[in-house]
PAKOLMAR-253666 format. One record per residue (C-alpha): residue in three letters; x, y, z. Coordinates in steps of 0.1 Angstrom, whole numbers, plus 2048, in hexadecimal, padded with zeros to 3 digits. Layout:
! residues N
timar ala&px X&py Y&pz Z
...
This chain:
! residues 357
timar unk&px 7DE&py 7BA&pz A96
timar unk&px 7E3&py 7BF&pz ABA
timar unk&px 7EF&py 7A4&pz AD6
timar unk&px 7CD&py 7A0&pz AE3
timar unk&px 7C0&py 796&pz AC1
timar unk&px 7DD&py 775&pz AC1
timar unk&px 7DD&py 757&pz AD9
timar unk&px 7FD&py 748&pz AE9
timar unk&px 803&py 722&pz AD5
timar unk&px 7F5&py 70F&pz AF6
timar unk&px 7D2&py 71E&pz AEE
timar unk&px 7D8&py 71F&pz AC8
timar unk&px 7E1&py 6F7&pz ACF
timar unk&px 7BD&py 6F4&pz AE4
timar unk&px 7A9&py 708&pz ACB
timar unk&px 7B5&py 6EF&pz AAF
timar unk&px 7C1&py 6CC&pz ABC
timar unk&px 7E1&py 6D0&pz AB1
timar unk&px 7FB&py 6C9&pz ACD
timar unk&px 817&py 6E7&pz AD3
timar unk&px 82F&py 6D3&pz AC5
timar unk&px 81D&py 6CC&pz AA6
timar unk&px 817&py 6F2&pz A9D
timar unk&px 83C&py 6FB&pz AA4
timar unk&px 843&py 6DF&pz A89
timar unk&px 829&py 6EF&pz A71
timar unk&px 835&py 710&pz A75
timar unk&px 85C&py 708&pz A6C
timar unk&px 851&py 6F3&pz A53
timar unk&px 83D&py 711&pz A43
timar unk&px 81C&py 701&pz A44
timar unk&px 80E&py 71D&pz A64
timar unk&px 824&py 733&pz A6D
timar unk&px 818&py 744&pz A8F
timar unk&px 80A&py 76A&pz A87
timar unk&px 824&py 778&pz A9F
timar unk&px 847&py 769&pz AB0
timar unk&px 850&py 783&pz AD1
timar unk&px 874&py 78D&pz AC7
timar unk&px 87E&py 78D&pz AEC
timar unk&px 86E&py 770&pz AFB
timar unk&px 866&py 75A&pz ADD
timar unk&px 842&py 755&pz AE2
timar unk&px 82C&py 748&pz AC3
timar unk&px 80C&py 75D&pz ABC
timar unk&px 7F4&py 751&pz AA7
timar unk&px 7D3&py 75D&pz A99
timar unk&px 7AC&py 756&pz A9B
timar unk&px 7AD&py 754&pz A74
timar unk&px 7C8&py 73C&pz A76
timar unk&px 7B1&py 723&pz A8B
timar unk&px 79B&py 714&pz A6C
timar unk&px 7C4&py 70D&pz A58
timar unk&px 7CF&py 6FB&pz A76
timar unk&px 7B1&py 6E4&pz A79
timar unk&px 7AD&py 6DA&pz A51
timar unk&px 7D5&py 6D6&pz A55
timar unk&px 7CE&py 6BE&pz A72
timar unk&px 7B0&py 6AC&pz A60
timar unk&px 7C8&py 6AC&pz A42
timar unk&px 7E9&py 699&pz A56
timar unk&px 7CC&py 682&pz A66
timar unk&px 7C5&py 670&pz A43
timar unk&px 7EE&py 670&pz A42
timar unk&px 7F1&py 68F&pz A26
timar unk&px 817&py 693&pz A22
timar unk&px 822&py 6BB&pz A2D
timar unk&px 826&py 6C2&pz A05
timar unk&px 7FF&py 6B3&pz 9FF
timar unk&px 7F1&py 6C3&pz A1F
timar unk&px 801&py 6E9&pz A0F
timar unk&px 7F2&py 6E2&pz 9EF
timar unk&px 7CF&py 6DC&pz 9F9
timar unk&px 7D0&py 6F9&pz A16
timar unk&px 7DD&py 70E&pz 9F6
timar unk&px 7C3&py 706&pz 9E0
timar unk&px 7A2&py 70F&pz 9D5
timar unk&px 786&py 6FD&pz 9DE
timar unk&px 785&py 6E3&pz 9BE
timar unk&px 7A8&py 6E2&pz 9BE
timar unk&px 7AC&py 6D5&pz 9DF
timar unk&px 78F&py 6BE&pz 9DE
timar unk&px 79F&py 6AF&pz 9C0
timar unk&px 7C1&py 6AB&pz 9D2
timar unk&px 7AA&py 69A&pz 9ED
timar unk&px 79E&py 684&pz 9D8
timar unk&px 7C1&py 67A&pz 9C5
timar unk&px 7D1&py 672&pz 9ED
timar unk&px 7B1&py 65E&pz 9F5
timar unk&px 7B3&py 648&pz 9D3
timar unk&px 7D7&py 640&pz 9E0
timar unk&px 7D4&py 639&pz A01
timar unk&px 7B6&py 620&pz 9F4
timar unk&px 7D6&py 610&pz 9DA
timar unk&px 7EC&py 60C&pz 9F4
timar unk&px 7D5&py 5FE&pz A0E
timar unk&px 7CB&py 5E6&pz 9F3
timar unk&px 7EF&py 5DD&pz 9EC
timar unk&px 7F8&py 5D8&pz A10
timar unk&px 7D7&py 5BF&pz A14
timar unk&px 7E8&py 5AE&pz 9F4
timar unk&px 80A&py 5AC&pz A04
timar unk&px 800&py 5A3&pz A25
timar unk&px 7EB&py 586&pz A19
timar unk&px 809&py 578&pz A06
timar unk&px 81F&py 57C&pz A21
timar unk&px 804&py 56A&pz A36
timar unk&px 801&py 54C&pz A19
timar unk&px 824&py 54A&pz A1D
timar unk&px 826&py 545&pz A43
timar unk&px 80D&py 52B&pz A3E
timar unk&px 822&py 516&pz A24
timar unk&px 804&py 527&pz A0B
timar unk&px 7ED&py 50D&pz A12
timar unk&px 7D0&py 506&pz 9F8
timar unk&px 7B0&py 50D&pz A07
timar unk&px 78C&py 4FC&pz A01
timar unk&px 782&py 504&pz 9DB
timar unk&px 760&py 510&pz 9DA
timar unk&px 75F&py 517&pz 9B7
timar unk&px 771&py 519&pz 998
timar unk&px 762&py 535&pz 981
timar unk&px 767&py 546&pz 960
timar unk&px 77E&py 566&pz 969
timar unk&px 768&py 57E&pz 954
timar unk&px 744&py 56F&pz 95E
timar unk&px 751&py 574&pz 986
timar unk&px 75E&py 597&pz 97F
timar unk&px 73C&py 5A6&pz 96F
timar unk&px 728&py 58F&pz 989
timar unk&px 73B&py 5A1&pz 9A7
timar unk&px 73B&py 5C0&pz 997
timar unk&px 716&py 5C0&pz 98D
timar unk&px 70C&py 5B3&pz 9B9
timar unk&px 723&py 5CB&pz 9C4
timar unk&px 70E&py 5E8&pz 9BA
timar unk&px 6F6&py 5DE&pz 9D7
timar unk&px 710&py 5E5&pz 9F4
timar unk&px 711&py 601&pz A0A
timar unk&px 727&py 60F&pz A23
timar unk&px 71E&py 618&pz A43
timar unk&px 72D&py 619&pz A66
timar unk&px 72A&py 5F6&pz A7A
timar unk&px 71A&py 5E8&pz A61
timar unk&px 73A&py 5D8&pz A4C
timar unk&px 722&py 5BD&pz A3F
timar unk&px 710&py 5D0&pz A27
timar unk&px 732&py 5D9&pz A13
timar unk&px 73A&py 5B7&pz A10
timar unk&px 72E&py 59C&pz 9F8
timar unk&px 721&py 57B&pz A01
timar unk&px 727&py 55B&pz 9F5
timar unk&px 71C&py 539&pz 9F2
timar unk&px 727&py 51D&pz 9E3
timar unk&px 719&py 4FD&pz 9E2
timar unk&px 713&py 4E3&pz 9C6
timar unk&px 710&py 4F2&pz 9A6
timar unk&px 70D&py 514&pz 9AC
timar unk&px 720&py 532&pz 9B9
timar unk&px 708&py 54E&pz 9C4
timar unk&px 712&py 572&pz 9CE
timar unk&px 6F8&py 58B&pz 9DF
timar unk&px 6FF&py 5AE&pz 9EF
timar unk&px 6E5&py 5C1&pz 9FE
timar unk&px 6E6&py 5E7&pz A0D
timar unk&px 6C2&py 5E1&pz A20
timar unk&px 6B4&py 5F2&pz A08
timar unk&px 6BC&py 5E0&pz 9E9
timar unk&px 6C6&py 5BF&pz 9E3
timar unk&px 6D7&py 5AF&pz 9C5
timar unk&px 6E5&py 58A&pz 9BE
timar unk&px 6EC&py 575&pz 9A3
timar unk&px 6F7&py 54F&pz 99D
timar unk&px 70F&py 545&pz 98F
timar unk&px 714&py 51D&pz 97E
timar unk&px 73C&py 518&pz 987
timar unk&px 753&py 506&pz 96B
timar unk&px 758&py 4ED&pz 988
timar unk&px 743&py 4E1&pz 9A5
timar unk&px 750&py 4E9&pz 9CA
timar unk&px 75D&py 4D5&pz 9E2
timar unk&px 746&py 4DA&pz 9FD
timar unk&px 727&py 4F6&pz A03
timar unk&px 73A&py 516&pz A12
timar unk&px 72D&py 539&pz A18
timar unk&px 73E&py 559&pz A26
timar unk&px 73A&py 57F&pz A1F
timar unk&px 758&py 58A&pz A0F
timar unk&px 765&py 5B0&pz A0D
timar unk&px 756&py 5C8&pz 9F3
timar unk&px 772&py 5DA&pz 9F0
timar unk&px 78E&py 5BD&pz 9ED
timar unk&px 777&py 5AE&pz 9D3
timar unk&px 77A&py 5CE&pz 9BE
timar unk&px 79B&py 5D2&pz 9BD
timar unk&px 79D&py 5AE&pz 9B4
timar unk&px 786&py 5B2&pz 996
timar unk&px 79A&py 5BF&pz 97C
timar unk&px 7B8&py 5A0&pz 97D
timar unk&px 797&py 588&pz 980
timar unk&px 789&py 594&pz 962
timar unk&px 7A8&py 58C&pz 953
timar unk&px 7AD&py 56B&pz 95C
timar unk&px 79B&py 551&pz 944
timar unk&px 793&py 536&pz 964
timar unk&px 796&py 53B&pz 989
timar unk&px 794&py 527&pz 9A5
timar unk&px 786&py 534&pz 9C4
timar unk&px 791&py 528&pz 9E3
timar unk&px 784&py 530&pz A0C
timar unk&px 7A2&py 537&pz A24
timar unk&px 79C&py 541&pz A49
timar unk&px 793&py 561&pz A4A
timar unk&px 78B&py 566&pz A25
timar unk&px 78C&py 558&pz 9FD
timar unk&px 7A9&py 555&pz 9E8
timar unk&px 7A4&py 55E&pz 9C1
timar unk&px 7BE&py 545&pz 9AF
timar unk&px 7C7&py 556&pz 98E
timar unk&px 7DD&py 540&pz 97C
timar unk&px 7F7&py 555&pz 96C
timar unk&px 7F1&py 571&pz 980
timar unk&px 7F3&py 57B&pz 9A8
timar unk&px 7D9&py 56A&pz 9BC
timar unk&px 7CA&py 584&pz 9CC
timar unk&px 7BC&py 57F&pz 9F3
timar unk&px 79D&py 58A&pz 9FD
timar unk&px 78E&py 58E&pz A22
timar unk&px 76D&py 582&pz A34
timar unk&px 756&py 596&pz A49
timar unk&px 74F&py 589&pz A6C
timar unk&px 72C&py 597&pz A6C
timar unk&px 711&py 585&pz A64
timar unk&px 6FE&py 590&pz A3F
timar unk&px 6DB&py 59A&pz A41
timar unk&px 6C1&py 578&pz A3C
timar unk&px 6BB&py 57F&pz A1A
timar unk&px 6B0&py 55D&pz A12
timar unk&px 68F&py 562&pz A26
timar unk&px 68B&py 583&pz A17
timar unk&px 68B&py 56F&pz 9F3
timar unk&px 676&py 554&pz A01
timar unk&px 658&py 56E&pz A0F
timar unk&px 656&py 584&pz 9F1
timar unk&px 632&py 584&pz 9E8
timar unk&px 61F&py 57B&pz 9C6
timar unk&px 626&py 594&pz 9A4
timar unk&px 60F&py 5A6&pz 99D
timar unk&px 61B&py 5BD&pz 981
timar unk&px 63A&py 5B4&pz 969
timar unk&px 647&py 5CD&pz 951
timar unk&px 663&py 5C4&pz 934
timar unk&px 675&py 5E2&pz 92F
timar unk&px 693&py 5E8&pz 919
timar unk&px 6AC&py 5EF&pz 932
timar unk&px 6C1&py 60F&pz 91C
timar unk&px 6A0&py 626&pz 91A
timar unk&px 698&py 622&pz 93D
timar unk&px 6BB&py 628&pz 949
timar unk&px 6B6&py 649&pz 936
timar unk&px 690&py 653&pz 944
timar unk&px 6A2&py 654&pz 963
timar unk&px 6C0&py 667&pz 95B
timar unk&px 6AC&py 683&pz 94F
timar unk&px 696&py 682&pz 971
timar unk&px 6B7&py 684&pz 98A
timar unk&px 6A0&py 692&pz 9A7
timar unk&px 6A9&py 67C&pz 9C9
timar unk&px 687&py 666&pz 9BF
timar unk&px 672&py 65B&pz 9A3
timar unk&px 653&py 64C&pz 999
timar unk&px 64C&py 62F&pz 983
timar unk&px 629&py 62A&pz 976
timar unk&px 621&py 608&pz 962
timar unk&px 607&py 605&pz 950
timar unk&px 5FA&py 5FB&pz 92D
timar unk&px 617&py 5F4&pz 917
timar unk&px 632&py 60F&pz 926
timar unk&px 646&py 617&pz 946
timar unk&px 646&py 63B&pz 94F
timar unk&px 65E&py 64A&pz 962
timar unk&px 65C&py 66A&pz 973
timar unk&px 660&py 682&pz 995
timar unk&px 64B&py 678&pz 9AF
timar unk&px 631&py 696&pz 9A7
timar unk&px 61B&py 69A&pz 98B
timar unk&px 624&py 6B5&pz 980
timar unk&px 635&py 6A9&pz 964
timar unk&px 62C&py 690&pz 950
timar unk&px 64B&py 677&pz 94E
timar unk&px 65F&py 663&pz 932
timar unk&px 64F&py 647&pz 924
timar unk&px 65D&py 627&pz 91B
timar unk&px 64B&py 60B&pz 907
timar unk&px 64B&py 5EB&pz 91A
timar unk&px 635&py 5CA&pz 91B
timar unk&px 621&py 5CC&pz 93A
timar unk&px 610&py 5AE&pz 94A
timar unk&px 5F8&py 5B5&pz 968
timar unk&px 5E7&py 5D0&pz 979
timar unk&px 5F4&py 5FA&pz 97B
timar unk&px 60A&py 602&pz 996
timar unk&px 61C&py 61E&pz 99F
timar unk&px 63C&py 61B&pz 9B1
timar unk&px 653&py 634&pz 9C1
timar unk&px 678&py 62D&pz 9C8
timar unk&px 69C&py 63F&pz 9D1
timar unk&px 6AC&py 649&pz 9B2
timar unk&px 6CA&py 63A&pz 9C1
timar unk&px 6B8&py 61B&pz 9CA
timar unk&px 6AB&py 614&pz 9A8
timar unk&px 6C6&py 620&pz 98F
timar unk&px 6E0&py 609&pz 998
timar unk&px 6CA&py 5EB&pz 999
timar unk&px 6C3&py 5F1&pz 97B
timar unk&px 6E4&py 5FA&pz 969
timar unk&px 6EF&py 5D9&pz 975
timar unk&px 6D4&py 5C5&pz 962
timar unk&px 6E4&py 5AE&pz 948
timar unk&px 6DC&py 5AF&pz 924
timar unk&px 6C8&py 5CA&pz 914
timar unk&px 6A6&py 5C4&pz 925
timar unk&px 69E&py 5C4&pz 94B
timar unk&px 67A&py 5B4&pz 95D
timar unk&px 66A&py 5C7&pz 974
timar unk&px 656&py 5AF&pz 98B
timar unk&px 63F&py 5C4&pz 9A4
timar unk&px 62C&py 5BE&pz 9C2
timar unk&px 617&py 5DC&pz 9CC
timar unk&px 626&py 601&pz 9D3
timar unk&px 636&py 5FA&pz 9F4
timar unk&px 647&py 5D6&pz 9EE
timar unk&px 66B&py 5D1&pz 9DD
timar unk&px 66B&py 5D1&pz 9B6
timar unk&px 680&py 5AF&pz 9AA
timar unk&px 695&py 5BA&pz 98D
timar unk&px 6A1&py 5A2&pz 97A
timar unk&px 6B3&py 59C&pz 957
timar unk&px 69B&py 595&pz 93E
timar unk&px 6AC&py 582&pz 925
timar unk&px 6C2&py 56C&pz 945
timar unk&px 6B3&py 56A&pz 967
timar unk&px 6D2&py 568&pz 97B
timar unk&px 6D7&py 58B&pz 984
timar unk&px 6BE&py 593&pz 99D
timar unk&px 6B7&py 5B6&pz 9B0
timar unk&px 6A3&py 5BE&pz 9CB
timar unk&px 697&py 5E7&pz 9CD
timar unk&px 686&py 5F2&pz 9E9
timar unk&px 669&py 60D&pz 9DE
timar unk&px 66D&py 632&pz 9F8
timar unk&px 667&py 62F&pz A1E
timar unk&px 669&py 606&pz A1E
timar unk&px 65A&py 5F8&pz A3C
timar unk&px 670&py 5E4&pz A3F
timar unk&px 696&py 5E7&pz A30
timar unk&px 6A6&py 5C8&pz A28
């Protein structure tokens, strides 16, 4: 390698947003050690194939990789390092959810811990599964916070949760072990409602209780755990309910074979035909003729296509072993609903909506 195939560290530094400074600490620390030092003047060298190190070891200190993490994955094959990705993203989630939990008891304790306005008091297991099972219908996407949160009303005898990604919808209802105090709603985190889960499930009554700025999950015997609201305002999903139009086709379908059908058709998109006494479920072609699963059909034939991630977890979530399919015509949402209890209720938006939710 000759001098005119290096580049003095000021345009190694341009070529790979790392700062001078930065790459003279990588290279004593052993991380990128420049491809030639002048023995007279000192001068770092480095090299073209060097450039594409330097950036993933910049990318990799970004998320806050410690020097010993940031060597192993630069080391590493390709499924190594994506697992060691993976193992320093899981932690940084832990610890972020730890600090929220620590910094909302250090806030209750500023405030003297002050009981907020009970909205409901539920059975620990029945919330879990509920916020588990309305969860499935969040999604994440830049400025749109909202639709990775769940929303929540409470008012009279009932505590209802719906989350919605505009393209699928889900809520259910639940009847609280004691009434609330006053109507409330709010759109609490996703994420701070999942972490929570697990201690909720656990606790055999809890009382729910709306703070400024979010809901606090009081688990007797156990740390209360603190969860945020969202600012934003969630999509009008009531009016959404409230203009569905008529059924025109509903299919009972035991809910384990048609969880199968579409595992064995894990194309992007599938077809379900209803007709008769079966569902079938297939790839949008028809080229191939689909698995059939018995059902009792009431109404006319229709054919509806949908997102296999639209439609799959709508339907894992249904409770009991049976799920209803009410349907509208090929291009309006599906209503899936448990068909043994009709307080789960899903939303699934058939391919190319006009409209998302």
């Amino acid at each position: 390698m000759t001098r005119s195939d290096l580049m003095p560290i000021g345009a190694f530094a341009r070529r790979t947003g790392l700062t001078s400074s930065a790459l003279r600490f990588y290279a004593d620390s052993g991380l990128l050690p420049p491809a030639e030092v002048d023995p007279v003047t000192g001068y770092r060298y480095y090299a073209t194939a060097q450039v594409e190190r330097a950036r993933a070891l910049r990318r990799l200190r970004e998320i806050a990789m410690p020097l010993a993490g940031v060597e192993a994955v630069l080391d590493a094959g390709p499924e190594e390092a994506a697992r060691l990705l993976d193992a320093h993203l899981a932690r940084i989630e832990e610890d972020a959810a730890t600090a929220r939990q620590k910094a909302a008891a250090v806030r209750s304790a500023l405030g003297g811990d002050r009981a907020g306005l009970l909205i409901a008091t539920v059975k620990g297991p029945v919330l879990a599964d509920a916020v588990e099972q309305v969860l499935t219908a969040t999604a994440y996407e830049p400025g749109m916070a909202v639709l990775g949160g769940l929303h929540v009303e409470a008012g009279g005898e009932a505590l209802a949760l719906t989350a919605t990604d505009r393209y699928r919808l889900s809520t259910r209802t639940l009847a609280p072990a004691r009434p609330a105090e006053q109507s409330w709603s709010g759109t609490v985190d996703g994420d701070d409602l999942r972490a929570a889960a697990p201690e909720v499930r656990r606790t055999p009554l809890v009382r729910v209780e709306a703070v400024p700025h979010g809901i606090w999950l009081r688990l007797p015997g156990r740390e209360d755990r603190h969860c945020r609201t969202l600012p934003e305002r969630f999509p009008d999903h009531r009016q959404l309910l409230a203009s569905l139009g008529e059924v025109t086709t509903r299919a009972t379908v035991p809910k384990e074979p048609l969880l199968r059908a579409l595992e064995e058709h894990p194309a992007d998109h599938v077809t379900l035909r209803v007709s008769g006494h079966a569902v079938t479920v297939g790839p949008p072609d028809d080229q191939h003729p689909g698995t059939t699963v018995a059902a009792t059909v009431r109404g006319e034939p229709l054919e509806i296509r949908f997102a296999t991630t639209t439609l799959y977890p709508a339907l894992s979530t249904a409770i009991g072993p049976d799920v209803m399919l009410d349907l509208r015509g090929h291009d309006q949402p599906v209503t899936l609903r448990s068909a043994d209890r009709g307080d789960l209720t899903t939303l699934a938006m058939p391919v190319a909506p006009d409209h998302p939710v």
